[in-house]
VOGU-161851 format. One record per residue (C-alpha): residue number from 1; residue in three letters; z, y negated, x negated. Coordinates in steps of 0.2 Angstrom, whole numbers, plus 5000, padded with zeros to 4 digits. Layout:
// VOGU-161851
   pos   code     up   north   east
   NUM    ALA      Z       Y      X
...
//
This chain:
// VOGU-161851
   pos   code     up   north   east
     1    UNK   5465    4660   4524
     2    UNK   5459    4676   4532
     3    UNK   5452    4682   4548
     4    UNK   5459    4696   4557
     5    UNK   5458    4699   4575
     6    UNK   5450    4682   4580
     7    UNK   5470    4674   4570
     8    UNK   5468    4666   4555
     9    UNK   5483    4668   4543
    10    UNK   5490    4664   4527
    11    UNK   5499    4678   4515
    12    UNK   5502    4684   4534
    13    UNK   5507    4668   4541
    14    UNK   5500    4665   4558
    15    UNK   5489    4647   4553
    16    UNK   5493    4639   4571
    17    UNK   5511    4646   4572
    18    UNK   5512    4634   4554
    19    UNK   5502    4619   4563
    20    UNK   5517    4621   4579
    21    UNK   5530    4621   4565
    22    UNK   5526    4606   4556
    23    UNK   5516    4595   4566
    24    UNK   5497    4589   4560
    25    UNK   5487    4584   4551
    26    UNK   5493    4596   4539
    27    UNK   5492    4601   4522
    28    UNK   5493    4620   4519
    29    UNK   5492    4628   4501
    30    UNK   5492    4647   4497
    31    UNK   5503    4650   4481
    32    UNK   5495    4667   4479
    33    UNK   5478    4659   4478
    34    UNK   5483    4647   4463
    35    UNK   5492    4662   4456
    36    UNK   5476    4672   4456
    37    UNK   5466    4660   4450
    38    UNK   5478    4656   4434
    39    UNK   5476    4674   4431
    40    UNK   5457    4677   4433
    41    UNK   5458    4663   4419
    42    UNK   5468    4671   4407
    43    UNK   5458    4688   4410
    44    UNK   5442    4680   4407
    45    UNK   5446    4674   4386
    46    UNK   5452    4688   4375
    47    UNK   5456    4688   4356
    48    UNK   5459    4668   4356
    49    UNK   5475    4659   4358
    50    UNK   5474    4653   4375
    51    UNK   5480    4638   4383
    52    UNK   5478    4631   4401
    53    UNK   5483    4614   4405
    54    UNK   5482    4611   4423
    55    UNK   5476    4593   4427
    56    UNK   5488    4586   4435
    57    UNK   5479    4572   4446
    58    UNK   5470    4586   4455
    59    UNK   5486    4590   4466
    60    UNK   5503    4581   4459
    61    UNK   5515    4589   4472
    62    UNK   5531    4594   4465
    63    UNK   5531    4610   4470
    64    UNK   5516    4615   4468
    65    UNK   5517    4608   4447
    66    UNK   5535    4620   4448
    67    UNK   5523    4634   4454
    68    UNK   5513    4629   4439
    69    UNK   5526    4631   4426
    70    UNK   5532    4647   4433
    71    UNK   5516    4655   4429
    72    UNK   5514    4648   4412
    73    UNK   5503    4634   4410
    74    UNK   5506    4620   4401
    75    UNK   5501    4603   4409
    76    UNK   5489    4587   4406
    77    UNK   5490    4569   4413
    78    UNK   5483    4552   4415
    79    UNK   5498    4541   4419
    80    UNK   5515    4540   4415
    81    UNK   5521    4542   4432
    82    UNK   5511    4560   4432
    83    UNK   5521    4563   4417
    84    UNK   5538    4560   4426
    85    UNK   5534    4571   4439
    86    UNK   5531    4584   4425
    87    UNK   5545    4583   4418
    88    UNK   5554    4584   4432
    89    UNK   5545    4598   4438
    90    UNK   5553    4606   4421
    91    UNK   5538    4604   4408
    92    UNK   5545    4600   4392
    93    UNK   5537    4584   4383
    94    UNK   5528    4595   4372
    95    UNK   5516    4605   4384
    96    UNK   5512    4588   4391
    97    UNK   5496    4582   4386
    98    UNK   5492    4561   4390
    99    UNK   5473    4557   4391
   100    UNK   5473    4539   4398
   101    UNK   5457    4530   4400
   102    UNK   5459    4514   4398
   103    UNK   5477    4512   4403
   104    UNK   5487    4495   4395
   105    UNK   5494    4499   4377
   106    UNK   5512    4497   4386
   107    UNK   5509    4512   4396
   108    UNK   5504    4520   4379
   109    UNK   5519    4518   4370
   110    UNK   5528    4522   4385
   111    UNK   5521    4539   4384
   112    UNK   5523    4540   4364
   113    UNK   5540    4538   4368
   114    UNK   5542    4552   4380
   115    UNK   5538    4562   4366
   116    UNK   5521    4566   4374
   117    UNK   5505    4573   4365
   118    UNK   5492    4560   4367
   119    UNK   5474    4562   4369
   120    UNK   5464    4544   4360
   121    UNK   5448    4539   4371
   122    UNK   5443    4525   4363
   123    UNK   5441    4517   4342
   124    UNK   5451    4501   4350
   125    UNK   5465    4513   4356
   126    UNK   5464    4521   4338
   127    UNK   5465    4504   4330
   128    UNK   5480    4500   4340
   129    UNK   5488    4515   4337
   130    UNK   5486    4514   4319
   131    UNK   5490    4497   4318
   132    UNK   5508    4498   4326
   133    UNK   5514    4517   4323
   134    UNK   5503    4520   4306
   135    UNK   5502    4539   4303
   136    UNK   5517    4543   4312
   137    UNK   5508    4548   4325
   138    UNK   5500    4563   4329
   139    UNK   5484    4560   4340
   140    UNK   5469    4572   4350
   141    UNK   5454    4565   4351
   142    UNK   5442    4563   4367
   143    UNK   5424    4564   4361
   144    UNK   5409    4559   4372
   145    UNK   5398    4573   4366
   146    UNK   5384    4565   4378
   147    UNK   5380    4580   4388
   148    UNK   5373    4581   4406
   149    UNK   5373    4594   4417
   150    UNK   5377    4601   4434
   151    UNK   5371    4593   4452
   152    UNK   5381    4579   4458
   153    UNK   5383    4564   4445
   154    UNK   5394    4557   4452
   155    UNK   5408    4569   4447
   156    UNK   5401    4572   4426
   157    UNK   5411    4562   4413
   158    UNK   5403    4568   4398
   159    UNK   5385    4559   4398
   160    UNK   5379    4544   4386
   161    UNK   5384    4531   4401
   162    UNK   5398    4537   4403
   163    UNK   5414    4528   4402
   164    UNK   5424    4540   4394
   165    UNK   5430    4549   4376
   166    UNK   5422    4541   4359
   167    UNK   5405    4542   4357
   168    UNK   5402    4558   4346
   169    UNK   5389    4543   4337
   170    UNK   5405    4536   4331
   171    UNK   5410    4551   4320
   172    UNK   5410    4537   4304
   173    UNK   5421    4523   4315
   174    UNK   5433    4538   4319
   175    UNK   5434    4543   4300
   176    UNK   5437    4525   4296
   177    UNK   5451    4520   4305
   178    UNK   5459    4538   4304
   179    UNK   5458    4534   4284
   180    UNK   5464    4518   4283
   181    UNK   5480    4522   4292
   182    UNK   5482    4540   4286
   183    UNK   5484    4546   4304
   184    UNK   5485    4564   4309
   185    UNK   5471    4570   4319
   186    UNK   5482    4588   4328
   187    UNK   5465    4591   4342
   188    UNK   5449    4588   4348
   189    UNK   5443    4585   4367
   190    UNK   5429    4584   4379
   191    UNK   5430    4584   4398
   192    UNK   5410    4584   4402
   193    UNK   5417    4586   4425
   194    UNK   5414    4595   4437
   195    UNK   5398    4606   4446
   196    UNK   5393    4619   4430
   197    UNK   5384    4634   4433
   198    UNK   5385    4642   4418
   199    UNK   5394    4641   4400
   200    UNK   5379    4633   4393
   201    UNK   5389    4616   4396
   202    UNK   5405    4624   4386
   203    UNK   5394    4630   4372
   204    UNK   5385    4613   4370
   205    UNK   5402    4603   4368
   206    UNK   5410    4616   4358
   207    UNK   5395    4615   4347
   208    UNK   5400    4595   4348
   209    UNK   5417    4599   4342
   210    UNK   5416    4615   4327
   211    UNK   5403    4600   4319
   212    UNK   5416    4587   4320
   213    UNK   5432    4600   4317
   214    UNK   5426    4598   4295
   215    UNK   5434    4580   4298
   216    UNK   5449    4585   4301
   217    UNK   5460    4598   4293
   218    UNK   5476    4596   4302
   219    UNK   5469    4603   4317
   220    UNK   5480    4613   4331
   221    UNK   5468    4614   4344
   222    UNK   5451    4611   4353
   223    UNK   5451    4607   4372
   224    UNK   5436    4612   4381
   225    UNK   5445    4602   4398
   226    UNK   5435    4610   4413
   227    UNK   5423    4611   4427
   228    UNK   5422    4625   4432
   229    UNK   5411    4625   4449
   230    UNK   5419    4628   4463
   231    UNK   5408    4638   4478
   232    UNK   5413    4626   4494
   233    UNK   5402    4636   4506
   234    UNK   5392    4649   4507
   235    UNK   5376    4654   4495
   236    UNK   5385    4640   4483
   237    UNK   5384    4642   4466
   238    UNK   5399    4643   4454
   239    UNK   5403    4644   4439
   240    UNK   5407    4663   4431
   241    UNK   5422    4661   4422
   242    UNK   5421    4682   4415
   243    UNK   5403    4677   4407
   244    UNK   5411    4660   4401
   245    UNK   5425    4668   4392
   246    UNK   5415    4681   4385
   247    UNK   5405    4669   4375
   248    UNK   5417    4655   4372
   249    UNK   5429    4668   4367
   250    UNK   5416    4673   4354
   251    UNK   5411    4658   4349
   252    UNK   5427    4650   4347
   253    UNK   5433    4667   4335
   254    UNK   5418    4661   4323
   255    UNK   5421    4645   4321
   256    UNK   5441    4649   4318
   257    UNK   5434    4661   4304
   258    UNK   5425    4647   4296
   259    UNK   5440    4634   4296
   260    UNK   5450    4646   4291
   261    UNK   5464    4648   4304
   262    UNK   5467    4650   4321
   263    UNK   5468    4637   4334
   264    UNK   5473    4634   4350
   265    UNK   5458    4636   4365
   266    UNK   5463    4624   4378
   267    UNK   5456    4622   4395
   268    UNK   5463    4609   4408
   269    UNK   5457    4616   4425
   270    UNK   5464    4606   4442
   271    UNK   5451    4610   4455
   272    UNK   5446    4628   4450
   273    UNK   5464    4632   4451
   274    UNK   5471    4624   4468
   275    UNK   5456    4619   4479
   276    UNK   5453    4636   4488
   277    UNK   5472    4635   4491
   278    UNK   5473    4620   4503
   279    UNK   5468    4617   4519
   280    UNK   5468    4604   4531
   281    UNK   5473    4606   4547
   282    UNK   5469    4592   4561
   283    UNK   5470    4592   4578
   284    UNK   5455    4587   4591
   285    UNK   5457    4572   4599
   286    UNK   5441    4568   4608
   287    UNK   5425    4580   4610
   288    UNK   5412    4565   4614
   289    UNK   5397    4573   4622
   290    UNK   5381    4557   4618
   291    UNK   5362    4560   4620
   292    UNK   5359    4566   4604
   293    UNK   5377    4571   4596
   294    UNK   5391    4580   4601
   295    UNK   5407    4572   4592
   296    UNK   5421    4581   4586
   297    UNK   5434    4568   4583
   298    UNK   5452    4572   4576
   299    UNK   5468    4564   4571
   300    UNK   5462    4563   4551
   301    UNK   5449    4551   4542
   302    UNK   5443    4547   4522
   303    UNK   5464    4544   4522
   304    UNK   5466    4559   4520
   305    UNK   5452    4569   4515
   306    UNK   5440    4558   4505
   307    UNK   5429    4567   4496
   308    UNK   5415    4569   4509
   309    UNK   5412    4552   4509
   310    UNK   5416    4548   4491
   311    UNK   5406    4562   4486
   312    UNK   5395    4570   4498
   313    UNK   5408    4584   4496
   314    UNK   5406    4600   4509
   315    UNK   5420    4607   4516
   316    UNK   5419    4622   4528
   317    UNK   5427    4619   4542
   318    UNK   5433    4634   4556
   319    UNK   5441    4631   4573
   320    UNK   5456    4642   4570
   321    UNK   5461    4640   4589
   322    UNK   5444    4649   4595
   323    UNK   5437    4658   4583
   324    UNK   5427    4670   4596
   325    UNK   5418    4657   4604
   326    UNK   5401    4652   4607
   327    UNK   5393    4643   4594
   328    UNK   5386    4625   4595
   329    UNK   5383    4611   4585
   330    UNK   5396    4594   4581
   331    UNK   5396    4581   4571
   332    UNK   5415    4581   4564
   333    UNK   5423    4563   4561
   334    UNK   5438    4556   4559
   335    UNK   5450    4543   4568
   336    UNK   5447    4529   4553
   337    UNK   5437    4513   4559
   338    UNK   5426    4516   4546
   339    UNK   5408    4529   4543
   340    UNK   5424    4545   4542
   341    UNK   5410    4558   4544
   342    UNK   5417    4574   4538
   343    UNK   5401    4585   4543
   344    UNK   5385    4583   4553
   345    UNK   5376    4596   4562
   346    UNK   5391    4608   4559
   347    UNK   5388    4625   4569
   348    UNK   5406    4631   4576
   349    UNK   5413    4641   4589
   350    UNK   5413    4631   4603
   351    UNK   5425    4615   4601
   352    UNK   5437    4608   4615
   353    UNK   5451    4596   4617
   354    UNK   5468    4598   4606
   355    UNK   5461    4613   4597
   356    UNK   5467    4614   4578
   357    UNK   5452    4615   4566
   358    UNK   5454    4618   4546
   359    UNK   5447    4610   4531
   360    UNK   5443    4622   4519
   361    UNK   5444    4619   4498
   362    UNK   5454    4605   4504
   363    UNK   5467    4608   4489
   364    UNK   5461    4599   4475
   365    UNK   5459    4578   4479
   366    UNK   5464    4578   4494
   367    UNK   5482    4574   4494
   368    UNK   5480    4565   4480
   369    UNK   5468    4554   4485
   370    UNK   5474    4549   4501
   371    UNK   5480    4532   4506
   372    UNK   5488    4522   4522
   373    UNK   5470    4514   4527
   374    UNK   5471    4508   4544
   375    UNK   5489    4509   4542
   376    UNK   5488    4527   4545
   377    UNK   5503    4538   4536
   378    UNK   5501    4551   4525
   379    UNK   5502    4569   4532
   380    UNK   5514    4584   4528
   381    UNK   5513    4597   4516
   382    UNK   5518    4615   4516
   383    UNK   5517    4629   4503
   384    UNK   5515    4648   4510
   385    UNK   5527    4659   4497
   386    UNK   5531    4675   4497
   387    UNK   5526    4675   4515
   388    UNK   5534    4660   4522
   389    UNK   5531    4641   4523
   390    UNK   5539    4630   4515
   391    UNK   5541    4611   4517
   392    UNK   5536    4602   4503
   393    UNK   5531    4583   4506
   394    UNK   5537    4575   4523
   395    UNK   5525    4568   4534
   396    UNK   5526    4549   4532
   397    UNK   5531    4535   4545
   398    UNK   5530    4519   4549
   399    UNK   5545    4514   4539
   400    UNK   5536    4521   4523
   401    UNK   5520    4511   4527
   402    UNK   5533    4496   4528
   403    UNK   5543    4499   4513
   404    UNK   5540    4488   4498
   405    UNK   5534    4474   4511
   406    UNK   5544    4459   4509
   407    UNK   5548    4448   4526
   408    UNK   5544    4430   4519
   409    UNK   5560    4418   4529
   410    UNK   5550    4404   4526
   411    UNK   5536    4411   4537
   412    UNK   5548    4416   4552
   413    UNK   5553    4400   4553
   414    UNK   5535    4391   4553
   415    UNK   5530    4406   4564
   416    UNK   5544    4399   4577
   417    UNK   5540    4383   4576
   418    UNK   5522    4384   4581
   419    UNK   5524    4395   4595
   420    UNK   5535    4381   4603
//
């Protein structure tokens, strides 16, 4: 979203002429900002085979998995019903990747079925596996390499608490039940989350994975997953993605010389590659002026936008109907009867009734994690391409919120009967 002449815009697009078209709260994502990112990626990593998975739980609209395919990427999910929205976004089963975390063996052989690639989290999984499909099946395998870094904790899965991949401790119980079935071991994984700095992080799990790669000489790729740090405001750090390639490139050109062929280099990126895209737009429906706060409230809450309150997430947030005006302080909350605090303190241009105000990094887990709380529906969501908006997810209504509700006879008639 850019600034030009006190108008926000998008590739163009005038932000509130988009908010009049389609109603709010919005959701509003750039293509042009996943595209570029997709290609920063790819510029990053030389002289290594080069595969990007984009996690689909980040953001699972249609459209915006169509826009992935277009540019190339192959694609990773953690339920089958992600998988059927790849496919029909036109992802053959093969560039889909299925790395379930505890899911019920059904959904498992559901997703073996599908023909998908499948990523093994834990030695009971493997057992199972093993014990119904032998060697027939090709697996990847999460490893736990019991890593931490970054800032928030909440948002790393790679520590020794943590409740996912196969404890890198359990390199002889792998080895066993891999041997005892003659199963296939095709890749290695790690996914140590989100908030890295640096490719310290990617070097210490790829130092996890080249010692455990001599297991296995079937081996088609290593996936590195992501978390690449994402700057949600000003002075942020984040992660430099031309320093990490650099020396993963390298690093991973060695270790292929030493096993003696080349392998893929996977990375599964969902935030880095669509959070600065979206934006939520939300109306004001009350500025509420009390002794010691001025409260911003609008026609959104942790029903659509979570993350501040799940965790402690900061989210710019600009008043795109008066950029030019004086500055004072809000605290900005939502319409939820629940602690919705999206930002305290928060110095904007000055705030009044029915103006629009944007969420910014709203593109990654915010959609996604949304829900009908207080029976609130779903919003909208537009994709700006090639200069124009698009429609890409009706906004919901009361009939959706209903649908799926059955409308017992038995307690109609009770119903009737007492209020006689």
């Amino acid at each position: 979203m850019q600034l030009a002449q006190n108008r926000y815009t998008i590739q163009g697009v005038d932000v509130l002429e988009i908010a009049e078209e389609f109603g709010l709260p919005l959701y509003v994502y750039d293509a042009d900002k996943i595209i570029e990112k997709i290609g920063v990626l790819r510029s990053s990593f030389t002289g290594v085979n080069l595969k990007i998975k984009y996690a689909a739980k980040a953001l699972t609209n249609l459209s915006i998995l169509k826009l992935m395919r277009m540019q190339g990427t192959d694609i990773e999910v953690v339920s089958v019903n992600e998988a059927r929205l790849a496919l029909l976004a036109g992802f053959e089963p093969a560039q889909i990747m299925f790395t379930p975390s505890g899911n019920a063996f059904a959904e498992i052989q559901e997703a073996i079925g599908m023909g998908l690639k499948l990523n093994v989290d834990s030695i009971p999984l493997l057992q199972q596996i093993g014990e119904v499909y032998g060697g027939s099946v090709a697996v990847g395998l999460r490893i736990n390499p019991h890593i931490t870094e970054g800032g928030n904790v909440k948002i790393q899965t790679g520590h020794v608490d943590s409740k996912f991949g196969i404890s890198v401790l359990q390199r002889a119980d792998i080895q066993a039940v891999v041997t005892q079935y003659g199963m296939s071991v095709i890749g290695l994984h790690i996914h140590t989350g989100s908030d890295f700095k640096n490719a310290d992080a990617f070097l210490k799990g790829a130092d996890v994975l080249f010692e455990l790669a001599s297991d296995f000489p079937d081996l088609q790729f290593l996936d590195f997953g992501s978390g690449f740090k994402v700057a949600y405001k000003e002075g942020d750090h984040f992660t430099d993605v031309a320093d990490l390639g650099a020396k993963v490139s390298a690093a991973f050109q060695a270790f292929c010389a030493g096993y003696g062929r080349e392998l893929e280099l996977c990375f599964e990126p969902g935030k880095f590659l669509v959070s600065e895209s979206g934006h939520l737009l939300v109306n004001v429906n009350v500025v509420k002026q009390n002794p010691n706060r001025t409260f911003v409230q609008v026609d959104s809450g942790l029903n659509h936008l979570i993350r501040p309150m799940m965790y402690d997430a900061w989210h710019d947030i600009v008043n795109v109907s008066n950029p030019a005006g004086d500055h004072h302080r809000y605290n900005v909350v939502g319409y939820i009867c629940e602690t919705d605090t999206f930002a305290t303190d928060r110095d904007l241009p000055e705030v009044r009734t029915n103006d629009v105000l944007a969420f910014k990094n709203a593109g990654a887990y915010g959609f996604s994690m949304a829900s009908n709380y207080n029976s609130r529906p779903r919003p909208a969501e537009v994709l700006v391409y090639d200069g124009k908006p698009y429609l890409v997810r009706q906004r919901e209504t009361f009939d959706d919120i209903l649908r799926g509700q059955v409308n017992l006879s038995v307690l109609n008639e009770a119903a009737t009967v007492a209020g006689e």
